[in-house]
MILUM-539018 format. One record per residue: x, y, z of N, C-alpha, C in turn; residue in one letter. Coordinates in steps of 0.05 Angstrom, whole numbers, padded with zeros to 5 digits, always signed. Last residue first. Layout:
# MILUM-539018
XYZXYZXYZA
...
END
This chain:
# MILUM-539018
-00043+00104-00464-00040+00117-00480-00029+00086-00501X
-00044+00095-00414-00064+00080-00427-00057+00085-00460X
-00022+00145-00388-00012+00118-00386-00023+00096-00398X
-00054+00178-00404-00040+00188-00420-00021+00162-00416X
-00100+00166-00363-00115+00164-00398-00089+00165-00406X
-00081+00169-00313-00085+00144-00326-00088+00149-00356X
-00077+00227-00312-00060+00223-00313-00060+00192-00318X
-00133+00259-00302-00102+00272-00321-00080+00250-00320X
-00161+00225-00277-00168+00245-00299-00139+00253-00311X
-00128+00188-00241-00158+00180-00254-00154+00197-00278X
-00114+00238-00210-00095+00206-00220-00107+00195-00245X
-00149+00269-00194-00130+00279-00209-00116+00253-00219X
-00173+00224-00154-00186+00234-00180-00176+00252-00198X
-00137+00218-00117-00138+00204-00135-00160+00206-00155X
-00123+00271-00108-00102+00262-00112-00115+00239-00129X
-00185+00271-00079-00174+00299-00090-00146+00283-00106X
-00181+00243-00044-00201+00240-00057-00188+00250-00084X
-00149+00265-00003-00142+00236-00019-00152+00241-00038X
-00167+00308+00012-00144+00321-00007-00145+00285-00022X
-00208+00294+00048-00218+00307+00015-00190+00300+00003X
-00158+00281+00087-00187+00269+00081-00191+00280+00054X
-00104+00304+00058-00115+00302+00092-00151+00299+00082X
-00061+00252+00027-00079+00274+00027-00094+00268+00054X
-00051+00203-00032-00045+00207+00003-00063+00241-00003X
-00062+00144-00060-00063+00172-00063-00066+00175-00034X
-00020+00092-00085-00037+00098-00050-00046+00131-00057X
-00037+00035-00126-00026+00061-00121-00043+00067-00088X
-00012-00020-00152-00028-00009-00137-00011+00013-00126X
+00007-00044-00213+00017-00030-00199-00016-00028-00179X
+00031-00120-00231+00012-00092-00229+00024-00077-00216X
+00065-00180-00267+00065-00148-00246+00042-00128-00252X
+00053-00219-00310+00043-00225-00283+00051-00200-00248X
+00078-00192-00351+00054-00194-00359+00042-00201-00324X
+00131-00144-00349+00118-00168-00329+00098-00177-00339X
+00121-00091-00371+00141-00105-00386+00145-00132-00376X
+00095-00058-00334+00078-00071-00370+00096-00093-00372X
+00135-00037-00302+00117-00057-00296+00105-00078-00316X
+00153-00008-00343+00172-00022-00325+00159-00044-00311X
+00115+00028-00348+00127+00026-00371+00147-00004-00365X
+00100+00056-00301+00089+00040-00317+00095+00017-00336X
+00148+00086-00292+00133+00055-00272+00119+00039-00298X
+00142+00121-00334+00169+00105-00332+00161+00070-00315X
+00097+00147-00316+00119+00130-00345+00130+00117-00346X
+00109+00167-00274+00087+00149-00282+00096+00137-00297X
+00137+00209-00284+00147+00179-00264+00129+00166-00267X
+00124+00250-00318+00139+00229-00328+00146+00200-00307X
+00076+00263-00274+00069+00240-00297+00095+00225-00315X
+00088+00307-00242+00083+00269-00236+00090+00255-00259X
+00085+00347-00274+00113+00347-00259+00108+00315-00241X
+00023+00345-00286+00045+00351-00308+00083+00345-00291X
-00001+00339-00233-00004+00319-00246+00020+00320-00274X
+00049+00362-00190+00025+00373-00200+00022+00348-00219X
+00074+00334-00125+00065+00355-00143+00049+00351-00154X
+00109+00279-00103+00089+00298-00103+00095+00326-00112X
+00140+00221-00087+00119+00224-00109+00103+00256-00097X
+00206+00238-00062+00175+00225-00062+00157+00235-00079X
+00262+00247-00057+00240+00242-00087+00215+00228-00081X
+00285+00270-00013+00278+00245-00012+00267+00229-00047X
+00280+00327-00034+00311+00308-00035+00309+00270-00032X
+00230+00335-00015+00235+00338-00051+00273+00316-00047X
+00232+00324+00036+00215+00313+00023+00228+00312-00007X
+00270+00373+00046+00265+00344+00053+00255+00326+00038X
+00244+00410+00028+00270+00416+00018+00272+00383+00019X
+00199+00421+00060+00198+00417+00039+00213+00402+00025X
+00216+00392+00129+00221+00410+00114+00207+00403+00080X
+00182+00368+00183+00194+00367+00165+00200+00380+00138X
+00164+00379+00242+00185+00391+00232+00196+00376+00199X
+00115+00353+00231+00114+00384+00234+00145+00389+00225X
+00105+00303+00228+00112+00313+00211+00118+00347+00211X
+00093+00281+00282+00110+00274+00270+00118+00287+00237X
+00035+00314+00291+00059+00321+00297+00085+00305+00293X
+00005+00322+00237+00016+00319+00247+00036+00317+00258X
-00037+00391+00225-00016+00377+00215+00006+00353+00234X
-00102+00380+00236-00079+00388+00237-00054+00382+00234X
-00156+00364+00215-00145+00371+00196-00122+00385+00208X
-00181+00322+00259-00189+00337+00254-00178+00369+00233X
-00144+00274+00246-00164+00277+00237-00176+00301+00229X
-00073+00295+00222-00104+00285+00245-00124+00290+00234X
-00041+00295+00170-00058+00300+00185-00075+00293+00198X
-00017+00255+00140-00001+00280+00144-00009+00297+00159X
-00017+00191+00146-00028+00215+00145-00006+00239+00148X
-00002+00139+00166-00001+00140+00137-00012+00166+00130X
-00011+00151+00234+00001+00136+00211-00018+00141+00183X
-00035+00163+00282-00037+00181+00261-00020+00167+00234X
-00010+00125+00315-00034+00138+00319-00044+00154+00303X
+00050+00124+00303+00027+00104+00295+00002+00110+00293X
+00092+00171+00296+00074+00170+00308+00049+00159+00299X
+00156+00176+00303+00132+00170+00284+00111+00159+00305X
+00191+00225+00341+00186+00199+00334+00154+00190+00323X
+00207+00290+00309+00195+00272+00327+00196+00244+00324X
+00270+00314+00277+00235+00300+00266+00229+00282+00299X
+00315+00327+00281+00301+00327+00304+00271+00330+00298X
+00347+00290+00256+00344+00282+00281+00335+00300+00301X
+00339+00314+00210+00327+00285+00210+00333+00279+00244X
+00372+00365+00210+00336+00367+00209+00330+00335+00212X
+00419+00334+00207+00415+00347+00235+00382+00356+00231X
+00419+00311+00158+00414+00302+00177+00414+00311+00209X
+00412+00345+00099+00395+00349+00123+00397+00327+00146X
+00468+00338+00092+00459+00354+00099+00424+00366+00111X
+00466+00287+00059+00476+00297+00087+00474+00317+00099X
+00438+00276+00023+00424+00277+00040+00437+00286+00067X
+00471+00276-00028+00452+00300-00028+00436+00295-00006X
+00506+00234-00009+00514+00264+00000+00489+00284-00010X
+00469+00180+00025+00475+00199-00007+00489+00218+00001X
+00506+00149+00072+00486+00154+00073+00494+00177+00038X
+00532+00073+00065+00542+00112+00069+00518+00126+00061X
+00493+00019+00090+00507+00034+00070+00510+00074+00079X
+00461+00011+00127+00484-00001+00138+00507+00011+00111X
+00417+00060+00175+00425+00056+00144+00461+00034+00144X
+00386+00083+00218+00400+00049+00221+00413+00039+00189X
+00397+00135+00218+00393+00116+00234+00402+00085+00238X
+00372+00146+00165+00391+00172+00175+00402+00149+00192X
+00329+00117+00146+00354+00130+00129+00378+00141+00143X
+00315+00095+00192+00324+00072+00172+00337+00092+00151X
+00283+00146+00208+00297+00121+00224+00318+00112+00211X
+00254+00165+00162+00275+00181+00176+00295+00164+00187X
+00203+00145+00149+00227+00134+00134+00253+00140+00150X
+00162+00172+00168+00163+00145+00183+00195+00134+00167X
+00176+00218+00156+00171+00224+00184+00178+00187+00196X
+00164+00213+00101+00189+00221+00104+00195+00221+00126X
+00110+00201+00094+00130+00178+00095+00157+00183+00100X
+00092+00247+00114+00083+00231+00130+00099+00204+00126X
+00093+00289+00074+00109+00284+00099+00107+00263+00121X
+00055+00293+00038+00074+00269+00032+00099+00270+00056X
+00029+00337+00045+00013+00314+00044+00023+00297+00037X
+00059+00378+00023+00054+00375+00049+00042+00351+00063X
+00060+00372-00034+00091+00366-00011+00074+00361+00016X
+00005+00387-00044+00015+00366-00045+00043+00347-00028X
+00014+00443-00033-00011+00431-00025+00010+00395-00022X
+00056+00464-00073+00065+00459-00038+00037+00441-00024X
+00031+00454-00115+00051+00425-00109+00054+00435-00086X
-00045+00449-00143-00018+00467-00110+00004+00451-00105X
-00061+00403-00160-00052+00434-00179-00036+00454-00165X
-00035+00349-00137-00045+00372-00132-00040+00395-00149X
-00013+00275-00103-00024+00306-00135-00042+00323-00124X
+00016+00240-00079-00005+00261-00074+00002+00284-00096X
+00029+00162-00057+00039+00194-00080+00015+00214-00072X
+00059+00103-00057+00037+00126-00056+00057+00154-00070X
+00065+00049-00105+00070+00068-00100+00051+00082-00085X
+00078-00028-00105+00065-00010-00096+00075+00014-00088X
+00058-00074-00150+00081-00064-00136+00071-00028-00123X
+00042-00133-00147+00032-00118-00134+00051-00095-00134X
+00047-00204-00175+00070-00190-00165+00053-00160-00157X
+00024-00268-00169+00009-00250-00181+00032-00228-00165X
+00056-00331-00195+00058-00309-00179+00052-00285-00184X
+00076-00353-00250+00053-00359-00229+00045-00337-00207X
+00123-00342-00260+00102-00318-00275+00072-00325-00264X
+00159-00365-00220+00150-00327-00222+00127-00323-00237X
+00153-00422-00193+00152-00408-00228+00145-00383-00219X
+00188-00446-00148+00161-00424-00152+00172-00417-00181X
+00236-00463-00116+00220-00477-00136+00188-00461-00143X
+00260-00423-00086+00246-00447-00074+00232-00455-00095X
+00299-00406-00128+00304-00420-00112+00289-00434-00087X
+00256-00373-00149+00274-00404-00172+00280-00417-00151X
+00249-00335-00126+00225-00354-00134+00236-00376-00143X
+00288-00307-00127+00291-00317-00105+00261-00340-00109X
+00294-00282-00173+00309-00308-00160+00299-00318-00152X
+00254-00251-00168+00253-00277-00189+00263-00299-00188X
+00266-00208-00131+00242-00237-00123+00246-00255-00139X
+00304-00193-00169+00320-00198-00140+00293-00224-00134X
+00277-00168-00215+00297-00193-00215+00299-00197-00188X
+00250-00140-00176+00228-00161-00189+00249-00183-00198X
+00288-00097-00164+00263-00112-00141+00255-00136-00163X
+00298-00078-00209+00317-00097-00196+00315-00108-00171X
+00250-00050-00226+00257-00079-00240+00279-00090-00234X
+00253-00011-00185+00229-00028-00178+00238-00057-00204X
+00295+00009-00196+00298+00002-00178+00284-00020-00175X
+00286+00038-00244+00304+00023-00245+00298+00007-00221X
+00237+00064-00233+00231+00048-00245+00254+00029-00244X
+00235+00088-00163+00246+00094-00194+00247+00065-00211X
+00238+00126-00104+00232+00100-00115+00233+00107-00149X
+00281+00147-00058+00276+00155-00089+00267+00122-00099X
+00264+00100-00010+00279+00138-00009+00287+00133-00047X
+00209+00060-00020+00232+00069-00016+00242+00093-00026X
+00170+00043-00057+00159+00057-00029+00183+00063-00016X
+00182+00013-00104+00171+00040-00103+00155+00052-00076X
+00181-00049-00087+00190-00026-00095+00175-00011-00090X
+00114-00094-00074+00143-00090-00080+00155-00068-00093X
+00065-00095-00052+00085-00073-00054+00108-00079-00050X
+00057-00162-00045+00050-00134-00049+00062-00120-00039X
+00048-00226-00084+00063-00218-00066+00054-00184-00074X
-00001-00290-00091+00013-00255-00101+00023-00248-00078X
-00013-00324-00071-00024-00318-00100-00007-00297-00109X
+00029-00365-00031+00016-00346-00025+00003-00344-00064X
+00073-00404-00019+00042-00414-00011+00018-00383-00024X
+00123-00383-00036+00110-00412-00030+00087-00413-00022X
+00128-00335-00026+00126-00350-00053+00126-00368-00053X
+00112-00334+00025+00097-00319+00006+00107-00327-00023X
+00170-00356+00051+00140-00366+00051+00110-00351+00036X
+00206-00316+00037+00206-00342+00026+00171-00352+00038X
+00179-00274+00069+00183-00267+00029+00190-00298+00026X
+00191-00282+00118+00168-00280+00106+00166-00281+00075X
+00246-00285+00121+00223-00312+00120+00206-00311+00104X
+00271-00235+00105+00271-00258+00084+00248-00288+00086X
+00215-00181+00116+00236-00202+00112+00239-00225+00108X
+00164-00165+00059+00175-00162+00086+00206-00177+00098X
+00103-00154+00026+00136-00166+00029+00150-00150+00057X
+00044-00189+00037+00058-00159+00036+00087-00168+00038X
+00016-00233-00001+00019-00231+00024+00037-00205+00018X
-00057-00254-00015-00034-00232-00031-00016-00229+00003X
-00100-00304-00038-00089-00294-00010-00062-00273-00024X
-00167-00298-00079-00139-00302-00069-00126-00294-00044X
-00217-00349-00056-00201-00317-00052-00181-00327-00055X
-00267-00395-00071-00225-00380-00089-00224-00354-00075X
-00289-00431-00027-00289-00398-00033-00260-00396-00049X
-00304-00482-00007-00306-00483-00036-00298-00455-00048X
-00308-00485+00045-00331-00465+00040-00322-00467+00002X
-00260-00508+00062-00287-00513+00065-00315-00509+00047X
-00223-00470+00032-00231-00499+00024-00258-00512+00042X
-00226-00438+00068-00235-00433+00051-00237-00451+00028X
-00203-00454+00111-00221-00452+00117-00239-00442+00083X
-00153-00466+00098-00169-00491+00101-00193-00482+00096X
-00132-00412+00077-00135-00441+00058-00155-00464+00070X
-00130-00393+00140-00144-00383+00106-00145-00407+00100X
-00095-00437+00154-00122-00433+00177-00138-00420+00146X
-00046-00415+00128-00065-00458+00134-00085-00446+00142X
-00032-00366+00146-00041-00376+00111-00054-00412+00119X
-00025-00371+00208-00057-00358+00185-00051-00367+00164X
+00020-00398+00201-00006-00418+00207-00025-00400+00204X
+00053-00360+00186+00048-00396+00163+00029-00406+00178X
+00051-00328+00219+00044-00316+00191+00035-00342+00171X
+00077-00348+00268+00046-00344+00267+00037-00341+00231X
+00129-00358+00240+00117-00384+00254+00073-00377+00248X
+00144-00298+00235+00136-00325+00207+00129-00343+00217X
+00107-00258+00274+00132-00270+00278+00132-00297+00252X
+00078-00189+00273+00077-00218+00279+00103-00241+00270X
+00110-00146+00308+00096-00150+00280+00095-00183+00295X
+00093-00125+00369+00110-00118+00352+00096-00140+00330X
+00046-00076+00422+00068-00106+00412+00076-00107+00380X
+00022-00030+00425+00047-00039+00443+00055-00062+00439X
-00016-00017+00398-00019-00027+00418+00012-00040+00441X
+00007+00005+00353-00013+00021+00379-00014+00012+00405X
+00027-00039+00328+00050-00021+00350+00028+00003+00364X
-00013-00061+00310-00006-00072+00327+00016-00056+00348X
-00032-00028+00269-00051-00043+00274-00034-00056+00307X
+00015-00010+00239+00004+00009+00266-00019-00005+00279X
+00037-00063+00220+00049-00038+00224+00037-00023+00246X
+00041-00133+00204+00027-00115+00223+00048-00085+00228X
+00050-00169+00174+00062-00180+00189+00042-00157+00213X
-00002-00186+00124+00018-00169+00132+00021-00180+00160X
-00042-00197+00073-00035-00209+00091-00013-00199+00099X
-00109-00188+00032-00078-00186+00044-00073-00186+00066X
-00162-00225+00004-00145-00222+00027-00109-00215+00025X
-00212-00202-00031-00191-00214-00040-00172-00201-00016X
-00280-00229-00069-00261-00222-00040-00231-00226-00057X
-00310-00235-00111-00295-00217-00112-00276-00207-00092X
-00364-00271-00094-00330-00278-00114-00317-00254-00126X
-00407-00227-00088-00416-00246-00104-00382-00265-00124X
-00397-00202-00040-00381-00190-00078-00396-00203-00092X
-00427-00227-00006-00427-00203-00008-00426-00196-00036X
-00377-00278-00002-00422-00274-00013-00427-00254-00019X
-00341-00252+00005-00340-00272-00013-00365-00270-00015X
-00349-00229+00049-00345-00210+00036-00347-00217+00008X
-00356-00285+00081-00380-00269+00089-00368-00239+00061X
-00300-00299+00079-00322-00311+00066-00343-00291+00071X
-00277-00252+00110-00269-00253+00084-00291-00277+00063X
-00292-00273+00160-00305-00233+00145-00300-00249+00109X
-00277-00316+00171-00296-00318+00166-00310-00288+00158X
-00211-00308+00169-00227-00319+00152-00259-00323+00151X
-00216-00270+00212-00213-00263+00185-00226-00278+00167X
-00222-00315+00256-00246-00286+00252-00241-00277+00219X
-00177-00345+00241-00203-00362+00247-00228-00331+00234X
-00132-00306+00256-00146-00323+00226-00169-00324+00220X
-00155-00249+00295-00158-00284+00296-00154-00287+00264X
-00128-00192+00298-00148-00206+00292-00139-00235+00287X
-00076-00182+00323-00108-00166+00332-00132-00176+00315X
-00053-00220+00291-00047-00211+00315-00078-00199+00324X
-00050-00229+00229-00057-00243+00250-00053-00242+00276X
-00078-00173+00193-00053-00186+00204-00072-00201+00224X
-00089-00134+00130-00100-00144+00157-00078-00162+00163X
-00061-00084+00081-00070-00121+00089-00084-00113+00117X
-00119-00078+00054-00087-00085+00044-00080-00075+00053X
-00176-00129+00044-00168-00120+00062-00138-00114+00053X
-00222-00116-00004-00213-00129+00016-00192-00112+00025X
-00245-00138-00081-00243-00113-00050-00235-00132-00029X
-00240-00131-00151-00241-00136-00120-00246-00125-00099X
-00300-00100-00188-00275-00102-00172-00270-00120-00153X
-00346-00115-00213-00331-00129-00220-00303-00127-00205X
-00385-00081-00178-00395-00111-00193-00376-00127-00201X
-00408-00049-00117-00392-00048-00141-00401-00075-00151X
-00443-00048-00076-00445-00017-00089-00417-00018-00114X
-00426-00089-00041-00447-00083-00058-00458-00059-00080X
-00366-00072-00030-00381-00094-00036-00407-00091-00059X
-00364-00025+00000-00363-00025-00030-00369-00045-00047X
-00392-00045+00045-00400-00015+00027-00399-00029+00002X
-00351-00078+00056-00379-00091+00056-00391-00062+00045X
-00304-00048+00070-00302-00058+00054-00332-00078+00044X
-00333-00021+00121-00324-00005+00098-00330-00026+00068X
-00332-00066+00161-00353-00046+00153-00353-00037+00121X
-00274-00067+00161-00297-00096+00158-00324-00084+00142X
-00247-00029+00176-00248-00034+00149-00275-00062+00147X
-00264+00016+00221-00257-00010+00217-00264-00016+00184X
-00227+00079+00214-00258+00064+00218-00248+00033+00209X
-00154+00079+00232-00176+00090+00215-00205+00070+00229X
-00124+00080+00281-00122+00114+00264-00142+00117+00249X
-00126+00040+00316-00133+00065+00317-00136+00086+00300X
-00119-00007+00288-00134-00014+00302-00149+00012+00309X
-00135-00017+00208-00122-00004+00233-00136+00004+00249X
-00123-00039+00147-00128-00043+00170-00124-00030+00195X
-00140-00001+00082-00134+00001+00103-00142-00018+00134X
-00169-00036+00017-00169-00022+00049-00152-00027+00065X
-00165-00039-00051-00155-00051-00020-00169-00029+00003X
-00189-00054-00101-00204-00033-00084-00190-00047-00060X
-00164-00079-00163-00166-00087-00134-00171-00059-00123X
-00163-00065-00219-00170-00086-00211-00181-00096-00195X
-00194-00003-00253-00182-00022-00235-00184-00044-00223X
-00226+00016-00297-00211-00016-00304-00193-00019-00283X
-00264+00061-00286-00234+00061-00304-00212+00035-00297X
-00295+00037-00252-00310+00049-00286-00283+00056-00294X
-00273+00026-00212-00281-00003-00223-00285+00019-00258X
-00262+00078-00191-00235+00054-00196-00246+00041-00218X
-00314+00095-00183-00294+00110-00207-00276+00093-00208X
-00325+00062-00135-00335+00062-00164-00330+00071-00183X
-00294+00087-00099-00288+00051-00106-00310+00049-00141X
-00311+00138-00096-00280+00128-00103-00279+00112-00109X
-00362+00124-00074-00365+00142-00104-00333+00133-00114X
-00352+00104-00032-00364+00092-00047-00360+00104-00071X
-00328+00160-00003-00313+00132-00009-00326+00119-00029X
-00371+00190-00011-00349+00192-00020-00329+00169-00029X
-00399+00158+00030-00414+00164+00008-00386+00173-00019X
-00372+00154+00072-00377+00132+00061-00389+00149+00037X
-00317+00211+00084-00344+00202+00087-00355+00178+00070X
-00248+00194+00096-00277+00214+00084-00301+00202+00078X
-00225+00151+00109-00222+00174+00123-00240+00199+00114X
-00201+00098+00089-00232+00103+00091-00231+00129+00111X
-00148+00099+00042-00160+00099+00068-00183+00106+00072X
-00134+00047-00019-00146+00070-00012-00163+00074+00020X
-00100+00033-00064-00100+00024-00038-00106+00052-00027X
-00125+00008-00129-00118+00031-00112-00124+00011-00085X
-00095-00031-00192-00106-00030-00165-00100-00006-00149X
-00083-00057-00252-00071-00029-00234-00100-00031-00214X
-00040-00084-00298-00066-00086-00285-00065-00062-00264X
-00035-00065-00373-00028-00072-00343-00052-00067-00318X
-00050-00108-00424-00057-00084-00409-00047-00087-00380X
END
């Protein structure tokens, strides 16, 4: 059975949330991640101590937290303290840092710092006798060589790129396989994470709208800094790609501020956009052959999962991943 984890933002009310981490666990997901971030969302420390007790067999934790705005030393002691909590259900991700740190005006953390939080975890959790696993997020080549060296699992590999697609995500998994041989890492040791978001909706313009938010942060690196000829079904929108605002951290992974307006890194982005990009959104019947196919692609790893991101302006998450849940796990189970 494949394993499948949600990576889910704490942006609607705890009672809600809780109710979300408990529909995961009652339909066999593995991992309940959270959001780290210093501004956009409620501190996950809090959060993830909710679901803690108010679940029995999921994981939970952090996907990811970074060693910059928070100490190792401090992490590692939430993450034991989440370890009592679960009663052995913590489970730490580990990232270089996206909006958790460009809020603040400094940049990801550097592989020197990244190898001495994984020692500082491990020791400290050798102290304390605590198995969390450590899952580190993929990133450049250091980082990805030292995550299959020391790390339990590597996360979101594929399917977060301009048309993500099953082909793609199993020439992500050969490409890490190598690259596992060549620091001496058995692959099937290695717990693999691959990670899609997406937004369902019986309204697909509902839904388009609530997937502008990766097309706003993608823009750069497609139009921008791309070292390959850009698609010809995308040339044409690159005069709309350069005049998308600059992404705007403060509002990251949303399509809307809080108080439900559309943000402004996404305002100018077109439907037309989005659908050319092939990001995951529409109706659960116009999703589901891509489900398929992931799925189907993943299964085929005994040591790959998938974690999913349902996107949406507060309720609408909710809303995406309980359409995920209901119409559209039971026929992937199938």
């Amino acid at each position: 059975m494949t394993k499948i984890g949600v990576f889910m933002f704490h942006d609607f009310g705890y009672p809600a949330f809780v109710e979300s981490a408990k529909l995961a666990e009652k339909n066999g997901f593995e991992i309940f991640g959270l959001i780290d971030s210093t501004d956009a969302y409620s501190d996950y420390c809090a959060w993830d101590g909710l679901v803690a007790v108010n679940t029995s067999k999921i994981l939970v934790g952090p996907w990811v937290t970074n060693p910059l705005t928070r100490h190792p030393r401090v992490t590692a002691n939430h993450m034991l303290t989440l370890h009592e909590l679960s009663k052995g259900r913590a489970i730490l991700g580990l990232g270089a840092g996206a909006n958790a740190v460009r809020t603040i005006g400094w940049e990801p953390a550097r592989h020197s710092v990244m190898r001495e939080a994984m020692d500082i975890f491990r020791n400290k959790f050798r102290e304390k006798k605590a198995d969390i696993p450590i899952y580190v997020a993929g990133g450049g080549p250091l980082n990805t060589k030292m995550a299959l060296q020391l790390a339990d699992g590597i996360i979101n590999v594929g399917g977060s790129s301009h048309r993500p697609s099953d082909e793609k995500v199993l020439a992500d998994l050969e490409s890490l396989k190598a690259r596992a041989k060549e620091v001496g890492r058995d692959f099937s040791t290695l717990e693999v994470r691959v990670g899609l978001g997406f937004a369902i909706s019986h309204n697909r313009r509902e839904a388009i709208e609530e997937m502008k938010w990766p097309v706003s942060n993608m823009i750069k690196g497609i139009f921008q800094e791309r070292s390959s000829p850009l698609p010809p079904e995308l040339e044409r929108f690159r005069e709309e790609a350069q005049m998308v605002e600059a992404y705007d951290w403060f509002d990251h992974m949303r399509s809307h501020t809080p108080d439900g307006q559309l943000a402004r890194h996404a305002r100018m982005v077109s439907d037309e956009l989005v659908a050319a990009l092939g990001l995951p959104a529409g109706t659960p019947k116009e999703l589901l052959p891509r489900f398929k196919a992931l799925w189907q692609a993943v299964s085929s790893m005994p040591n790959v999962g998938l974690v999913i991101t349902p996107h949406g302006s507060k309720g609408g998450r909710k809303r995406s991943f309980e359409l995920f849940v209901k119409e559209i796990l039971p026929r992937l189970k199938e």
